[in-house]
C-alpha angles and dihedrals in degrees: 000000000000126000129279114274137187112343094346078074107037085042090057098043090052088043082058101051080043093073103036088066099048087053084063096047086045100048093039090053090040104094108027087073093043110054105060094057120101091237091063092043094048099053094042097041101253096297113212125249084262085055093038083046092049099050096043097051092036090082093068079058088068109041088039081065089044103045076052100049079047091056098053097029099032100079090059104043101047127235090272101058089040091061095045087056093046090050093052091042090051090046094059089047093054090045092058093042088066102039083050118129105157132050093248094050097054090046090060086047091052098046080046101057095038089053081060100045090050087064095043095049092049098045106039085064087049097055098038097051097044087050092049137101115250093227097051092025094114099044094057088054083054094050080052098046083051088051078050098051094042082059093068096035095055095044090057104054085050104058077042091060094045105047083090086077116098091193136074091263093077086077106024087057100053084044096056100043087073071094094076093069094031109061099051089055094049085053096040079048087072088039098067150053126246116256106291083225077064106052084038098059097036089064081257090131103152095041098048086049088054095053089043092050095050088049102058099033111144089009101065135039118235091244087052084045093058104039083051077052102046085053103049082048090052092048099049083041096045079046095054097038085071099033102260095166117070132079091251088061088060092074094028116110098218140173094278090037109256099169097052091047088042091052089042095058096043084048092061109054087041087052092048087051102041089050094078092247089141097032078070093037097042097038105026082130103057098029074065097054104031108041091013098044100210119142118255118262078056093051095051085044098045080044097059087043090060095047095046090056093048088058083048106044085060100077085067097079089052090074092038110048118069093036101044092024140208100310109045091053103040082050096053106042095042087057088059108045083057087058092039093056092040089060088038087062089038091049092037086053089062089043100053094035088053089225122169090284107034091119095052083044095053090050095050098042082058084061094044079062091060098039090054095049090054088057087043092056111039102037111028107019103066104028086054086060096050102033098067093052091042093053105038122092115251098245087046101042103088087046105039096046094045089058083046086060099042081051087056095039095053092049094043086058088045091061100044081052106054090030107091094037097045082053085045098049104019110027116174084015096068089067097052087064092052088049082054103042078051104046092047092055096070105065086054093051094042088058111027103030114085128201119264114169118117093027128111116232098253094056084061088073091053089043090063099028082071114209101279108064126098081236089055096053088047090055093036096055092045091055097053083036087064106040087053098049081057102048086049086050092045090045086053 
């Protein structure tokens, strides 16, 4: 059988990422449905919210290690070959999730299948985002981040379906169909090539033509296939040229600005994290009882609600990023989700005080969730998977994103963590400190965070290599080198 071609190949790849993500949203939803049911509890002797605490949040541990391994081991193997490591790995945690019958052993399967999972989720951005096109680069991140949400959304209504077992099976069941998503990407893994950035970089050249030629094939013209390849050959030469590979040049402030695009990518996934997103997702349930005060079955329905528009309310930046951009929507819908917590702690105050109005407060605190979520979605969520990727210098973006993920991944586990016990000791209080973590993050966008929709990955290096360095000239005159090889072609 020959080899992909066009959109076959381009389809599959995206088919690939696809699933990735909704590894991570299924992965990520897995466990907050699972440990309240008798059936759990049963089989790991009615572990204590310390314990419960312990096994969810386990699971960032791992993929923090492995966003790290990824980071030192990711560069030499491809994104290909890292993926199909990640997808084996995850397939044994989740293995071992499901075979678990004591508390220790579920807690190894958990560290094992985040570990793959933290090579799978630094590695999927990298790949779709060096595939893609740069004028529709953002929107298929945003179809990923929806697989990711449906995920999640998925996940949840299962071990919703089945917390009417009595028996174990309402929890191995929901563990062993990550299958389901595994399988077809280890099999789409030996469908297609590795990134073309990747082959190129890595002194691959023919290789990396081929698989731009074959790409593109019927969309773009061979003369348009070779200037996009002279390119991506000037911009791995001019990075090399000053060193941009090594993990030194992460944190030097050269002459195309490492270290900045190296902080900016890191910012942002810390930023994603420290803003309370997944002490919504993870605990939903209980921030409906608790703070909320509705009864339980409510709380788990409310709670499936939720999941299910965030799922939703994910299609809108389809529509949004690519024509408005990064900034404007991470901006405004940052913005929002500051105001949105500081009326959450105004509104959970009533609640947890019983006041006049404490049932009209508790109603509308459960909106103030959506409405969060909605910000979450369509401003923060998918621009935080693409941006990283976009800013970040080829020979540094496998590294570099990988540590960026490790940096989401740690805080994320940091919030599980404090979660339960800030809504425990503090109540109201503990969303004033998210209103303030988000409002905080948009003067440092505002000021740090360039635009970078419409550009190709390699004109990120010229955006932040200015007009007046020896580096900016070089990629400068490539660049006019190239469009006007291709006018005098077109003019033959």
């Amino acid at each position: 059988m020959g080899k992909l071609r066009g959109n076959a190949l381009f389809g599959c790849v995206t088919a690939l990422t696809a699933l990735g993500f909704m590894q991570i949203g299924f992965d990520n939803g897995l466990m907050g449905g699972l440990v309240g049911g008798k059936p759990f509890n049963e089989t790991f002797n009615s572990p204590d919210a310390t314990m419960i605490g312990l096994i969810v949040s386990i699971m960032e541990i791992g993929a923090f290690i492995g966003s790290m391994t990824s980071a030192f081991v990711g560069e030499r193997l491809g994104r290909r070959r890292s993926i199909i490591i990640a997808v084996i790995i995850m397939a044994i945690g989740s293995l071992l999730q499901t075979t678990a019958n004591s508390r220790a052993h579920l807690i190894v399967a958990r560290i094992v299948a985040g570990f793959g999972l933290g090579i799978n989720n630094s590695t999927v951005p990298v790949m779709q985002a060096e595939y893609s096109p740069k004028s529709t680069r953002g929107l298929y991140v945003c179809m990923q981040l929806s697989v990711l949400n449906f995920g999640i959304f998925l996940v949840y209504w299962i071990d919703y379906g089945f917390s009417y077992i009595d028996t174990s099976i309402a929890w191995r069941v929901p563990c062993i169909l990550q299958f389901v998503a595994l399988a077809p990407m280890l099999v789409l893994c030996f469908l297609v090539d590795e990134s073309p950035r990747w082959l190129a970089s890595h002194d691959m050249n023919e290789e990396a033509l081929d698989v731009l030629r074959r790409l593109h094939d019927g969309k773009m013209s061979d003369s348009e296939v070779l200037t996009l390849y002279n390119d991506i050959l000037n911009t791995v030469r001019v990075e090399k040229a000053i060193g941009a590979g090594s993990w030194k040049d992460l944190l030097k402030n050269d002459s195309i600005q490492s270290q900045r695009r190296f902080l900016i990518a890191c910012g942002i996934q810390i930023f994603q994290q420290a803003g309370g997103i997944n002490a919504i997702v993870y605990y939903s349930g209980t921030l409906f009882s608790k703070s909320v005060g509705f009864d339980a079955h409510m709380s788990s329905l409310m709670a499936g609600c939720l999941n299910t528009w965030f799922f939703v309310g994910s299609f809108i930046p389809w529509f949004l990023i690519d024509r408005i951009g990064r900034r404007p929507l991470l901006l405004s819908m940052i913005s929002l989700m500051a105001l949105v917590m500081a009326v959450q702690a105004s509104l959970i105050y009533q609640v947890e005080h019983a006041t006049a109005v404490a049932h009209s407060a508790g109603i509308a605190a459960a909106a103030m969730l959506f409405v969060f979520m909605g910000a979450f979605t369509i401003g923060f969520q998918a621009t935080v998977w693409v941006y990283p990727a976009e800013i970040l210098p080829l020979r540094l973006r496998q590294r570099g994103s990988s540590v960026s993920t490790a940096c989401n991944w740690i805080i994320n586990y940091v919030i599980v963590q404090i979660t339960p016990p800030a809504i425990a000791n503090i109540g109201w209080r503990t969303y004033i400190i998210f209103a303030c973590l988000n409002a905080l993050w948009v003067p440092i966008i505002y000021f740090f965070f360039p635009e970078t929709k419409g550009l190709a990955l390699e004109d990120v290096d010229r955006l932040f290599a200015g007009e007046d360095t020896v580096t900016a000239r070089e990629l400068h005159e490539q660049k006019h080198t190239s469009v006007v090889e291709l006018e005098t072609s077109g003019d033959k």
